[in-house]
C-alpha positions in Angstrom: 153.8 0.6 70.8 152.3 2.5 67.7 149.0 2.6 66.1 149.2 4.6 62.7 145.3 3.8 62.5 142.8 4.1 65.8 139.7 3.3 63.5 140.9 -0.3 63.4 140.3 -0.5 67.4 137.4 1.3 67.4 135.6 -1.3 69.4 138.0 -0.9 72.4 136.4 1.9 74.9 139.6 3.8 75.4 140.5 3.8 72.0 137.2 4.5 70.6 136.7 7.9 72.8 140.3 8.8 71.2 139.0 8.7 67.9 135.3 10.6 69.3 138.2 13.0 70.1 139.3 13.5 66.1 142.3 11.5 66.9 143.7 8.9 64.4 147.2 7.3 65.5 148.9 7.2 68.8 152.1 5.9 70.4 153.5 4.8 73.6 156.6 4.6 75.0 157.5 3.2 78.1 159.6 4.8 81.3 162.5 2.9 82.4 165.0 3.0 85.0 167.1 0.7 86.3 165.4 -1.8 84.4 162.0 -1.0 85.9 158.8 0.4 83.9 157.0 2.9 86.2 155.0 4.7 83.5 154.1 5.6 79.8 154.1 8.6 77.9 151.7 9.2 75.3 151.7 10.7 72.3 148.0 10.9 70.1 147.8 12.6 66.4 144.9 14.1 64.4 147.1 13.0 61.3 149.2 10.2 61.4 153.2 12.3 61.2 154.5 11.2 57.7 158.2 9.2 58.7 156.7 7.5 61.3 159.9 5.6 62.5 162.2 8.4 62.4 159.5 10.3 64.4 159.5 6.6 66.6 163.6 6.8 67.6 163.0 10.8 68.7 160.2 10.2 70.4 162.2 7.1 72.3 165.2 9.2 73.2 162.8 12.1 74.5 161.2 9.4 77.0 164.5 8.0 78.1 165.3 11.5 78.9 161.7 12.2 80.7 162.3 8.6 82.8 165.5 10.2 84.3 163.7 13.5 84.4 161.0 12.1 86.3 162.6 9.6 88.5 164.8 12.7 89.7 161.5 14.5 90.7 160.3 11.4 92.5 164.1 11.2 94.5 163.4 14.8 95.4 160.1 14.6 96.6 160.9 11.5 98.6 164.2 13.1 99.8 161.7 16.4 100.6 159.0 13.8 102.5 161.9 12.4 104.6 163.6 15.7 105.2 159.6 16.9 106.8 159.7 13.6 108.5 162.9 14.4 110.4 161.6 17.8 111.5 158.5 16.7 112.6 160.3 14.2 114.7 162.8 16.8 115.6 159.6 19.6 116.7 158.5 16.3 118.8 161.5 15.3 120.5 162.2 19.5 120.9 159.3 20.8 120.7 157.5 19.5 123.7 159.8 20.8 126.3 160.1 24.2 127.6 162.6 26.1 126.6 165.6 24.9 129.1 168.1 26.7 131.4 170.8 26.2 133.7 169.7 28.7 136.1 166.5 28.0 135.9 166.9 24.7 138.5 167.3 26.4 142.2 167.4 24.4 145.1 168.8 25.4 148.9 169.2 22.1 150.7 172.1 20.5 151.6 171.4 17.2 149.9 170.7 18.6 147.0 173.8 21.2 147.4 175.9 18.0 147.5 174.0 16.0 144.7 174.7 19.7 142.6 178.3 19.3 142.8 178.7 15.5 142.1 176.0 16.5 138.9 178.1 19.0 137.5 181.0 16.9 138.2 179.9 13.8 136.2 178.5 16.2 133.2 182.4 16.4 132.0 182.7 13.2 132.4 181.4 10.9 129.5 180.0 8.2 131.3 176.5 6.6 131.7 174.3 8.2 134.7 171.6 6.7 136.1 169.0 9.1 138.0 166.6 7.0 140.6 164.1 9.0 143.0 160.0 9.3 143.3 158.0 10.9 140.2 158.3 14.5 139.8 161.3 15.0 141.8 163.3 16.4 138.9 164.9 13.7 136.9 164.1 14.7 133.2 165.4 18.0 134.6 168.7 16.8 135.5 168.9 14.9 132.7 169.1 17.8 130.8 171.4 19.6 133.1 173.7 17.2 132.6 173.9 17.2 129.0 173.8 20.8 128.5 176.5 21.0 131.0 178.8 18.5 129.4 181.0 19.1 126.0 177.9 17.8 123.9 175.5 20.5 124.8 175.6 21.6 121.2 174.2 18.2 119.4 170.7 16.8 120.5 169.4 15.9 123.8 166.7 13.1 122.8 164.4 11.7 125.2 162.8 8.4 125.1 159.5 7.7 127.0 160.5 4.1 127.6 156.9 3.3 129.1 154.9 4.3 125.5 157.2 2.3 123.2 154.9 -0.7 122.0 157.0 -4.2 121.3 155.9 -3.5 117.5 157.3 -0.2 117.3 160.1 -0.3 119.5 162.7 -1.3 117.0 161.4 1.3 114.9 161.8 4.0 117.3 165.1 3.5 118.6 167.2 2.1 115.5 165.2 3.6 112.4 163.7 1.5 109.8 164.6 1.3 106.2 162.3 2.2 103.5 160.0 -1.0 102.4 160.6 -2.4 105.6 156.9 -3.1 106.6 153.7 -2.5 105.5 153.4 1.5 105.6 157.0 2.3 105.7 156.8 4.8 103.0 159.8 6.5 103.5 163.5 5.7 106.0 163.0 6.8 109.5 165.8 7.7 111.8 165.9 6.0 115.4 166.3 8.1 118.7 169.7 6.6 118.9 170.6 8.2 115.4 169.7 11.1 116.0 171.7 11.2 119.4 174.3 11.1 117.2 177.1 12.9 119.3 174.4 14.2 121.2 172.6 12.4 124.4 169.7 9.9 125.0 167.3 9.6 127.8 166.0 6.5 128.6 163.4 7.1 131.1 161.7 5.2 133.2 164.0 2.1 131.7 162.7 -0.3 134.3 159.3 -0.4 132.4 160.4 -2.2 129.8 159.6 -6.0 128.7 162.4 -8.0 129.2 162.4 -8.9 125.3 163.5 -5.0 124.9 166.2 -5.0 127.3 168.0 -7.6 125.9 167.7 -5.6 122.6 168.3 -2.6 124.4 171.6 -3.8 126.2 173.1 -5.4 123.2 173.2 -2.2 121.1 174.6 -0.5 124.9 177.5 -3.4 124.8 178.5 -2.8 120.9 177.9 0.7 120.3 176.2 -0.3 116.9 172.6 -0.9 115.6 171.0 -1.8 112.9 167.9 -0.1 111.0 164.8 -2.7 111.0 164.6 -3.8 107.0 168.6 -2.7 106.5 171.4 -5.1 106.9 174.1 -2.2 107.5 175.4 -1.1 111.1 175.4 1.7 112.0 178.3 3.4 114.6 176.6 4.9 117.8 178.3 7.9 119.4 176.0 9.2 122.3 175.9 9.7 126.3 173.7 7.8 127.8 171.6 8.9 130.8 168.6 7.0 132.2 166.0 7.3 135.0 164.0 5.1 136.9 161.0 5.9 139.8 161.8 2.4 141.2 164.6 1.2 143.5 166.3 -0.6 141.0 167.6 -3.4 143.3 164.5 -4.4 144.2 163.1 -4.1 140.4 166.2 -7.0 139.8 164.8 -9.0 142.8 161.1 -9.0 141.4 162.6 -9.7 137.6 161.6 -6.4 136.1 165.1 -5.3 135.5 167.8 -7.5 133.9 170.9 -7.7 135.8 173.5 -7.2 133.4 171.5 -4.3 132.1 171.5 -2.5 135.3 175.1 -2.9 135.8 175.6 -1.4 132.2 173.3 1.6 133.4 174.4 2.0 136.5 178.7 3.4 136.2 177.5 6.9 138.2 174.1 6.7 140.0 172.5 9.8 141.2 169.5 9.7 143.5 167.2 12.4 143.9 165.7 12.9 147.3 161.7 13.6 147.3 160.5 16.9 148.4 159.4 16.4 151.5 163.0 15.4 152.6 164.2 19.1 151.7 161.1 20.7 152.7 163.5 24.1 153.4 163.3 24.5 149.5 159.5 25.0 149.2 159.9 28.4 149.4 161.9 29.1 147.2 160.6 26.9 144.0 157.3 29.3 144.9 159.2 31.9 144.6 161.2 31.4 141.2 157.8 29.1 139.7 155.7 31.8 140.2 158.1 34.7 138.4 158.7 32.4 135.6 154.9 31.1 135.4 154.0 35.0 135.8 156.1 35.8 133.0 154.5 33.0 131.1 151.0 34.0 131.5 150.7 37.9 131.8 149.4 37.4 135.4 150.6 39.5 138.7 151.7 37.0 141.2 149.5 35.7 144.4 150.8 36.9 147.3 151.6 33.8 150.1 151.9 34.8 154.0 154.2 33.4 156.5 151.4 31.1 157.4 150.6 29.9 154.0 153.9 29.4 153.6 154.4 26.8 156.7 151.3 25.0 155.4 152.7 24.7 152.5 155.7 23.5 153.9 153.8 21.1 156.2 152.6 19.0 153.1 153.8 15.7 152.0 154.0 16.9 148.3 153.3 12.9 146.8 154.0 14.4 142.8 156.7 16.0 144.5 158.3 19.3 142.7 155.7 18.4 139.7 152.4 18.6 141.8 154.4 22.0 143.2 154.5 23.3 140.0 151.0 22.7 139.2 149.3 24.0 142.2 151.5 26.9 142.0 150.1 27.2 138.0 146.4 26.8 139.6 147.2 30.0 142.2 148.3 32.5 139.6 145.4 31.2 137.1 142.5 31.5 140.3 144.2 34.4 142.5 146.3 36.9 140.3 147.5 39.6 142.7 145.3 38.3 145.3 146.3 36.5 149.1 146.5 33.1 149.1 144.7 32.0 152.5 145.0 28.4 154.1 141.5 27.5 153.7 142.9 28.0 149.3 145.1 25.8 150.0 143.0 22.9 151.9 140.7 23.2 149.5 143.3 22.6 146.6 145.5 19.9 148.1 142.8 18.4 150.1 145.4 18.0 153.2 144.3 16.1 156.0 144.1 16.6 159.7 147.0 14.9 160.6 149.4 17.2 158.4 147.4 20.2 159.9 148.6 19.3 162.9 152.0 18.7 161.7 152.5 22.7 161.2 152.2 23.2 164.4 155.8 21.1 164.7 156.9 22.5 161.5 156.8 26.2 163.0 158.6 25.4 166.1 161.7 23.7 163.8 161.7 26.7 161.6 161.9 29.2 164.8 164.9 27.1 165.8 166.9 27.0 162.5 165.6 30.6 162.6 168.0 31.3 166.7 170.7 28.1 165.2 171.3 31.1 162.0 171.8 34.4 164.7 173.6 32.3 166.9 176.0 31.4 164.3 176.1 35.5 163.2 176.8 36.8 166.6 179.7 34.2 167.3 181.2 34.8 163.8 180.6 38.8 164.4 178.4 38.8 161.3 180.7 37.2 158.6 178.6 34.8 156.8 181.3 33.6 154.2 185.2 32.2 154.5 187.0 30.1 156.9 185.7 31.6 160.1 182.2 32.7 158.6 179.1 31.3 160.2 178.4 28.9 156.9 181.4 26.6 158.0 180.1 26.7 161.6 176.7 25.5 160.4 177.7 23.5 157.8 176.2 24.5 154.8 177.0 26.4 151.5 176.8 29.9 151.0 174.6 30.5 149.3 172.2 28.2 151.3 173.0 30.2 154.7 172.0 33.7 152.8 168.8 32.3 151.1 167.9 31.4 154.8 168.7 34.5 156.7 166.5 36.3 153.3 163.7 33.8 154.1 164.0 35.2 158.3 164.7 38.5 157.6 167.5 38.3 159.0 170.8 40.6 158.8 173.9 40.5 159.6 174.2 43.6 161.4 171.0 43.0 163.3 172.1 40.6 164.8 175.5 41.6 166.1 173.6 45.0 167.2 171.8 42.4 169.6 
């Protein structure tokens, strides 16, 4: 559009301030690209340009020019928005979880010695795993040990809280969604399964979803492909697949919680982790490697636990399991840095009843006779604790297990041959 005289339009507002301004002809020209107008540029003269329409085809070429010019920015900055997108999901999915180790899960019981070997059995295996047991026993954990055990430790582990996905966003979360797709979908999002690309997902607590989302769920599980919500292309999935449950999942089937055929898609290696109180012979040593690591953590000298702390604590039921462990273990270093930790502490903090007071009592007597079980085995093996005639075969138990026990007795080898 050009206007070689404003003066004439005078009466319009916009025009008439442009003239206030000393202007007297403009023109317009609009911004195309791929056959869409998203814009105008402007150019405004305090003397109308003599050869107006040779001025007219420059000034046409320089804004089919500044349309590709700008509808590059725009590409970049919504290229840019996505890319911040990604890593804000990415600090999310990464961010939230301490920094993770191998080494850093210790146990000393003989079920979990034997659930240990068949873990780092299935992690070279690529198979589904399904990981039942109580809250706070250590699933998420083994999760993780699994994957960073297994040939795709070096792509991402992503974990999906299956309990805090919505039925409006759950599509959205787990396949993506296309730009457009709804109201407020500024931008493409990528789905937890994308970004397991290669990598694995964890599903947990999977029994807690609607039945609606399993069926969804177990369809993309059966195909190995998904769509993005708004996009009609598939997209190839390429992920392990490990999931958790705090329910017995036959029972979960039998009250119509869980699909069937889901479960039996899940459910190719099942791994159950036994709650705390069944390897009770272990609370001493999560104290012990909790507290250096928490210590570390916060700048705090560790408390110091006695013998008889240490059967109290081992006369508690522990309902959160390793997780309520960990957090009255947290509570000690913040309230007693350096300082003995005495029973009446730890009544106080786990408010334990009379009952498992009483229970100590039994607890003592079994730990004095896996205490004479350990010497009796020494003095019969003369000492060896290792090998084919060492006094870990005779007992029964790893290693490692036998020589955690004999450092939680103080007991040695040569001691007890001496004797």
């Amino acid at each position: 559009m050009i206007i070689d005289d404003l003066s004439r339009y005078r009466d319009k507002f916009s025009i008439g301030q442009m003239v206030a301004a000393g202007l007297s002809s403009t023109m317009a020209f609009p911004l195309i690209m791929r056959d869409q107008v998203f814009g105008t540029l402007h150019f405004s003269f305090r003397q109308t340009p003599e050869n107006l329409s040779k001025l007219s085809d420059l000034l046409t070429e320089v804004s089919r020019q500044v349309s590709i010019a700008v509808d590059n920015l725009i590409a970049y900055n919504r290229l840019r928005d996505e890319k911040r997108s990604l890593e804000r999901e990415k600090h999310y999915l990464m961010g939230s979880v301490e920094t993770y180790r191998l080494d850093d899960f210790c146990y000393a019981s003989l079920q979990m010695t034997e659930i240990m070997g068949m873990v780092k059995r299935v992690a070279k295996v690529d198979a589904p795993v399904f990981i039942t047991g109580e809250t706070g026993t250590g699933k998420d954990f083994l999760a993780r040990f699994i994957h960073y055990a297994s040939p795709r430790k070096d792509h991402m582990f992503v974990k999906v809280n299956c309990p805090a996905l919505t039925p409006t966003l759950f599509e959205s979360e787990l396949f993506g969604h296309a730009r457009g797709a709804f109201t407020g979908a500024d931008t493409s999002r990528v789905g937890r399964f994308e970004m397991a690309e290669r990598g694995t997902i964890f599903l947990d607590e999977v029994g807690e979803l609607p039945q609606s989302q399993q069926v969804k769920l177990l369809q993309v599980l059966q195909e190995n492909r998904f769509e993005r919500v708004g996009d009609s292309r598939s997209i190839n999935a390429n992920f392990r697949l490990i999931s958790a449950t705090n329910r017995d999942p036959l029972e979960s089937i039998q009250q119509g919680r869980l699909r069937n055929d889901l479960y039996y898609r899940l459910n190719i290696i099942q791994i159950h982790v036994p709650p705390l109180r069944e390897r009770a012979v272990e609370i001493p040593l999560l104290i012990e490697k909790i507290t250096e690591k928490v210590c570390s953590q916060f700048h705090q000298p560790p408390p110091v636990y006695s013998r008889a702390t240490l059967d109290l604590l081992n006369a508690y039921h522990w309902p959160g399991n390793v997780r309520e462990l960990k957090n009255f273990i947290k509570r000690m270093i913040i309230l007693k840095p350096g300082e003995d930790v005495h029973s009446t502490d730890i009544e106080s903090m786990l408010q334990m009843p009379e009952q498992e007071m009483e229970n100590n009592k039994t607890l003592q007597t079994l730990a004095d006779s896996e205490k004479q079980a350990i010497a009796r085995a020494l003095i019969q093996c003369k000492g060896i604790i290792g090998g084919k005639n060492g006094a870990a075969r005779l007992l029964d138990v790893p290693r490692s297990t036998l020589q955690y026990r004999m450092k939680k007795y103080n007991i040695s080898p040569e001691m007890v041959v001496r004797l």
